[in-house]
C-alpha positions as CSV (number, residue, x, y, z in Angstrom):
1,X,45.7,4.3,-19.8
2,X,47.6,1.0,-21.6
3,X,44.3,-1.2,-20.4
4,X,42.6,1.4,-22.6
5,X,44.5,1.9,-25.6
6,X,44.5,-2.2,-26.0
7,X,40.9,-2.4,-25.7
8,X,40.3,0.4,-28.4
9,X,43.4,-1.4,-30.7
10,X,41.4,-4.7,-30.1
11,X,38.2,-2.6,-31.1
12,X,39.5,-1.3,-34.0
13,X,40.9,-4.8,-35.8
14,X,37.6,-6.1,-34.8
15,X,35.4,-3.6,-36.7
16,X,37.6,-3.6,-39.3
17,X,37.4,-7.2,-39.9
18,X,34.0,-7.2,-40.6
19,X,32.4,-6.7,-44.2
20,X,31.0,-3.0,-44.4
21,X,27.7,-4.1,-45.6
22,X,25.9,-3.1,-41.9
23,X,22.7,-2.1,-44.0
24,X,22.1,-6.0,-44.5
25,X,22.0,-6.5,-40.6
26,X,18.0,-4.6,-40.5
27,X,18.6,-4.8,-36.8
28,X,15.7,-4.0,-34.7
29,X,14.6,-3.9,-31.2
30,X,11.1,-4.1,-29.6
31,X,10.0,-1.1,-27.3
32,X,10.8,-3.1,-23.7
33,X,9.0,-2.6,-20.5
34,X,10.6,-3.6,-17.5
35,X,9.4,-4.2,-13.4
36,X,11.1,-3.1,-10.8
37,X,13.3,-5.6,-8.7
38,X,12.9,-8.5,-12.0
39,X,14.5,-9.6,-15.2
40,X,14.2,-7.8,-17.9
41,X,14.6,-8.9,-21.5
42,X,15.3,-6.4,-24.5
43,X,13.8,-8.6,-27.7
44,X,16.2,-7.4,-30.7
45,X,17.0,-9.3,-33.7
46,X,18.1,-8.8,-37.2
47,X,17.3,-10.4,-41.0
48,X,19.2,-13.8,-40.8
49,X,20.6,-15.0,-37.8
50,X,21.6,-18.1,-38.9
51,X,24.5,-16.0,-41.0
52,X,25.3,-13.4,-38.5
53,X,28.2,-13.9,-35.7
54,X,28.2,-11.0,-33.2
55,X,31.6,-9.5,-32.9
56,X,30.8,-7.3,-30.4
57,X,27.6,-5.5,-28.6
58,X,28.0,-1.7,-27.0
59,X,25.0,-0.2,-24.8
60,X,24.9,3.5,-23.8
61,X,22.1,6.0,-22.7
62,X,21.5,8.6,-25.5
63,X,22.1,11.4,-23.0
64,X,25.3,10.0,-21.9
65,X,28.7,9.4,-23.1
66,X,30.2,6.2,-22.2
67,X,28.7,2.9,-22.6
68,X,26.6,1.4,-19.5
69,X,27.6,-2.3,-21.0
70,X,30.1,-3.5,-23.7
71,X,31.3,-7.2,-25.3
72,X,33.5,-8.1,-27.3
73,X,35.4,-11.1,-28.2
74,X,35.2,-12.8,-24.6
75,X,35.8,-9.3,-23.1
76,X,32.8,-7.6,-20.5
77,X,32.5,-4.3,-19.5
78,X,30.2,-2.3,-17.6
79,X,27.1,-2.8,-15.4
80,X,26.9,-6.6,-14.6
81,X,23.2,-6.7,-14.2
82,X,23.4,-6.1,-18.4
83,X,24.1,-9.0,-20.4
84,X,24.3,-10.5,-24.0
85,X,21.1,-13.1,-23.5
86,X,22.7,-15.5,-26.5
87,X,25.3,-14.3,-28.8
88,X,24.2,-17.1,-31.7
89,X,20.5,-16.5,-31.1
90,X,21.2,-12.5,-31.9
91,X,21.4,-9.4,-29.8
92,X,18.6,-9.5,-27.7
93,X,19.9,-8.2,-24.0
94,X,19.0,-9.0,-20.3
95,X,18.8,-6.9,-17.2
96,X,18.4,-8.8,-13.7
97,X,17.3,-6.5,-10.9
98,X,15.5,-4.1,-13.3
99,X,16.1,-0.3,-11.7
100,X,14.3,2.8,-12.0
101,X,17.6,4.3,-13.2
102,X,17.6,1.9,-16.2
103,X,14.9,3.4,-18.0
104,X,15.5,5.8,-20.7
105,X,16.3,6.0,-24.6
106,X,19.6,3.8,-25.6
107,X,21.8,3.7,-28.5
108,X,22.5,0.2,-29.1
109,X,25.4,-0.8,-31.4
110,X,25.9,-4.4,-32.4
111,X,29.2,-5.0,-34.3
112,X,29.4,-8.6,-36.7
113,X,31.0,-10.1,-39.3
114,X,28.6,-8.9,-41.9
115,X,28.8,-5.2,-40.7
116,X,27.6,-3.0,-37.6
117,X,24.3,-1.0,-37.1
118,X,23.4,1.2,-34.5
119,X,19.9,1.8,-33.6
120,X,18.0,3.6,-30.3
121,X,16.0,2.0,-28.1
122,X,13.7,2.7,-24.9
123,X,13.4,0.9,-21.7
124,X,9.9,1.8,-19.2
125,X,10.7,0.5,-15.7
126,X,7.2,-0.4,-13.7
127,X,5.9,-1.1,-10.0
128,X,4.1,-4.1,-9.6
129,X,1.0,-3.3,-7.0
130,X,0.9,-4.5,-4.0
131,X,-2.4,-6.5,-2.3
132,X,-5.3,-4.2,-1.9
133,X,-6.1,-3.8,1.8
134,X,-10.1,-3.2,2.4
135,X,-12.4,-1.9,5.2
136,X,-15.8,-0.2,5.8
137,X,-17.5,2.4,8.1
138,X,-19.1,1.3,9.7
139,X,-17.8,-1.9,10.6
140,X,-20.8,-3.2,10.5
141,X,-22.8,-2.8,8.0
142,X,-27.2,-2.7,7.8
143,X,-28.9,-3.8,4.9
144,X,-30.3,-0.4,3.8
145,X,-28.4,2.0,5.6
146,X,-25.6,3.7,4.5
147,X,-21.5,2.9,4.0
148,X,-18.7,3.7,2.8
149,X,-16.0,0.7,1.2
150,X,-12.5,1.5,0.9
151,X,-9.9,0.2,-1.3
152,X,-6.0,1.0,-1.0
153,X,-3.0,0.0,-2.6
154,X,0.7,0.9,-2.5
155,X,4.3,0.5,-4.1
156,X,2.7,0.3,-7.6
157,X,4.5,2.6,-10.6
158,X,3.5,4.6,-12.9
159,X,-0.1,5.4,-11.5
160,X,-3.0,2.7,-11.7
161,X,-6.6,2.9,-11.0
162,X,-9.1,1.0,-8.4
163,X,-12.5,-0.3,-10.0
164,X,-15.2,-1.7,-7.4
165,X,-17.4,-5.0,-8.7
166,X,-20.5,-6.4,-6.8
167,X,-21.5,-10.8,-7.0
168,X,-23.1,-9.7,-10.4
169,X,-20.3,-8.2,-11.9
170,X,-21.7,-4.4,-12.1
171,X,-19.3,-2.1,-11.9
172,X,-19.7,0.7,-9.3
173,X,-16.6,2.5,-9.8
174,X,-18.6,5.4,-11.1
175,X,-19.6,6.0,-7.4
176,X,-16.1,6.0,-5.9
177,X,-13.5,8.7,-5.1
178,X,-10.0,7.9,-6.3
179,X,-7.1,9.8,-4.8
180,X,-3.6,9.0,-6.1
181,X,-0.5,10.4,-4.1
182,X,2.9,10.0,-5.6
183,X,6.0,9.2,-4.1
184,X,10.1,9.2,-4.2
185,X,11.9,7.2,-1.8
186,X,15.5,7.0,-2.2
187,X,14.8,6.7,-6.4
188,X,11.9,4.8,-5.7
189,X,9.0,6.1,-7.7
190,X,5.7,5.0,-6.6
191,X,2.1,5.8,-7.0
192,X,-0.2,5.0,-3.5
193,X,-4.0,4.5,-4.7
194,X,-7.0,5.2,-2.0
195,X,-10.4,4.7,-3.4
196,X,-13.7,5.6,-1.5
197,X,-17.2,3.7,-2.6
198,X,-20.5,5.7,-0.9
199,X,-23.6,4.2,-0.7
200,X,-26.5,5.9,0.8
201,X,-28.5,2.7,1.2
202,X,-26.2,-0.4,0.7
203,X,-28.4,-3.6,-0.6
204,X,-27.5,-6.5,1.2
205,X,-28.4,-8.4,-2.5
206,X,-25.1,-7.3,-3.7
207,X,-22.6,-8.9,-1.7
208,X,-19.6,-9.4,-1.7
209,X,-17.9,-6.6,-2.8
210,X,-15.2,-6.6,-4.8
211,X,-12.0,-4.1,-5.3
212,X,-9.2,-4.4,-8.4
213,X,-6.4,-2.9,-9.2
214,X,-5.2,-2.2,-12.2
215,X,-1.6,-0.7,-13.7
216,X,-1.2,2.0,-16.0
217,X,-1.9,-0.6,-19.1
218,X,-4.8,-1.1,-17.3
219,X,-4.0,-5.0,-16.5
220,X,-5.1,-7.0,-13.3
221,X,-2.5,-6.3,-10.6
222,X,-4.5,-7.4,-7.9
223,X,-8.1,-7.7,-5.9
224,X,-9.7,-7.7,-2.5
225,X,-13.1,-9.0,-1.2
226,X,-15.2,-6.8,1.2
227,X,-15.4,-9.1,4.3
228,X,-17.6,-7.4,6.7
229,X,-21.3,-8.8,6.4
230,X,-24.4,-7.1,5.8
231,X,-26.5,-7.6,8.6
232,X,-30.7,-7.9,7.9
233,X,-32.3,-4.9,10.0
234,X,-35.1,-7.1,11.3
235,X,-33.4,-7.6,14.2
236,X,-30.6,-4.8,14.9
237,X,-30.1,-5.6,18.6
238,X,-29.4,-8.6,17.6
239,X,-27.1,-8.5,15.2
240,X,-25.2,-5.5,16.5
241,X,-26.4,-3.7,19.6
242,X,-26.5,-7.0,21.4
243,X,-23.1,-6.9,22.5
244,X,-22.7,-3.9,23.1
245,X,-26.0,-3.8,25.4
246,X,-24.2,-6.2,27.6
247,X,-21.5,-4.5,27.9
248,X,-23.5,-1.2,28.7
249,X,-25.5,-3.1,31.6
250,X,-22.5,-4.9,33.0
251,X,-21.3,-1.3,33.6
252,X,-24.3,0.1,35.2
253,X,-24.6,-2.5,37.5
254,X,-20.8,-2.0,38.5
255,X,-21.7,1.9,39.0
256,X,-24.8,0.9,40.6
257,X,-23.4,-1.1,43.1
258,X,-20.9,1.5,43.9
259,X,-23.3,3.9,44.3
260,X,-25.3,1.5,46.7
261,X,-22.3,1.2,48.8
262,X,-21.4,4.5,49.5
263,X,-25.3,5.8,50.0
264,X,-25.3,3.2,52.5
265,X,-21.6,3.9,54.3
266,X,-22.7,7.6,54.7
267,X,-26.0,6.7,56.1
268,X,-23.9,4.5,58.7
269,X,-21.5,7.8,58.7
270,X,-24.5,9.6,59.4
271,X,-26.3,7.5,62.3
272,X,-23.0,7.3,64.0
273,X,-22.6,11.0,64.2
274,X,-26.3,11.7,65.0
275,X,-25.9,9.0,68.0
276,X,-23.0,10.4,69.4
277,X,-25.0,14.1,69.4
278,X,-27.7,12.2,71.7
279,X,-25.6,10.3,74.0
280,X,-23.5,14.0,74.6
281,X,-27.0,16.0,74.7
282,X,-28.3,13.0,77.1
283,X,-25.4,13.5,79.7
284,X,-25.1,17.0,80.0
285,X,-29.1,17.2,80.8
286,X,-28.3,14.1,83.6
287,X,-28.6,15.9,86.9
288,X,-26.1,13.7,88.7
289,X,-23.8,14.0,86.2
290,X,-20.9,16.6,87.8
């Protein structure tokens, strides 16, 4: 409680040291988007200053009461990710480690020796997409037949979108199937991206294929080149069935030669038994034989 009663006393002499002419300050503060995990900088300034010494700087979300980050004289308070970027530049702020739980509305009130202002402003906290992964089916693809491309991407926040280029730059995302699934893992928000190209007759012509992804503002995020080759069908067997022909022959030999061995053990099997019959047959018709 003392700690507290010093630090509104200290308050109190500040603000009322200052000239009460806070309609001269015209503070303002740009609308600031942040990304997850990386600095973010809230641009705020106000007319002159060159004039203008910052007394002291208080920070709270409009839906809350107390202040999230607060400076003044050489006194900080509050979240320690927040902090005044350069107090004789003017009051624009810094956030290392930008958080989902930082965005919001904010009523900003910066304190000087030409008066004090309070104005709201908003913070949007973004995912950054990650790589796009790509495959086909099937894996191997015939000039002229048909195929599907996929496209996916993960971790990316608030939802983006998936558009499909060929070598000519025509885009094909017309074609595609887009499905977007949300998700909230311990507070983080993201927004996984699956998109599905069809082709009923793909044209070898057109390769490579290309995937982007875009955020929300619909800026680059990332992109992916198809990799699996479009074989000529001239020559499937060639191309494709060749090794799995081997493979299919090298097996029936294996189960041929099996099969040869046991026809031929039970036709020994079968000689040895029909022998034995003779030989018995043969002694009990012998005469001499008791």
């Amino acid at each position: 409680m003392p700690s507290v009663i010093r630090q509104f006393t200290a308050l109190s002499l500040l603000i009322l040291a200052v000239r009460p002419d806070g309609e001269l300050l015209d503070l303002k503060c740009q609308p600031t988007v942040g990304i997850v995990a990386q600095t973010t900088d809230i641009r705020c300034q106000y007319k002159d200053n060159g004039d203008t010494n910052i007394v002291g700087v208080f920070l709270k979300k409009s839906t809350e009461e107390n202040s999230i980050f607060q400076m003044y004289g050489n006194k900080i308070y509050g979240d320690k990710r927040f902090t005044l970027e350069n107090p004789r530049n003017g009051p624009s702020l810094k956030i290392t480690d930008t958080m989902f739980s930082d965005e919001g509305n904010y009523d900003y009130r910066v304190v000087t020796d030409r008066g004090e202002q309070t104005i709201r402003l908003s913070i949007t906290v973004t995912a950054n997409y990650s790589a796009p992964v790509t495959s086909t089916w099937p894996e191997t693809l015939i000039n002229g037949g048909p195929a599907d491309l996929y496209c996916n991407a993960t971790e990316g926040y608030p939802a983006g979108y998936i558009h499909w280029f060929d070598k000519t730059g025509t885009n094909w995302t017309i074609n595609s199937v887009l499905r977007k699934v949300p998700k909230d893992t311990n507070g983080r928000k993201s927004v996984a991206l699956s998109s599905k190209l069809t082709f009923k007759s793909i044209n070898k012509d057109l390769e490579p294929f290309i995937c982007i992804v875009f955020n929300s503002k619909h800026v680059q995020d990332g992109k992916s080149t198809i990799k699996s080759p479009i074989f000529s069908p001239e020559d499937p067997e060639k191309n494709v069935l060749e090794p799995d022909t081997t493979k299919i022959i090298a097996g029936g030999m294996v189960i041929g030669s099996l099969i040869v061995g046991l026809l031929f053990a039970l036709l020994f099997f079968r000689r040895k038994r029909s022998f034995h019959a003779d030989y018995a047959k043969t002694a009990e018709d012998d005469p001499e034989n008791p």
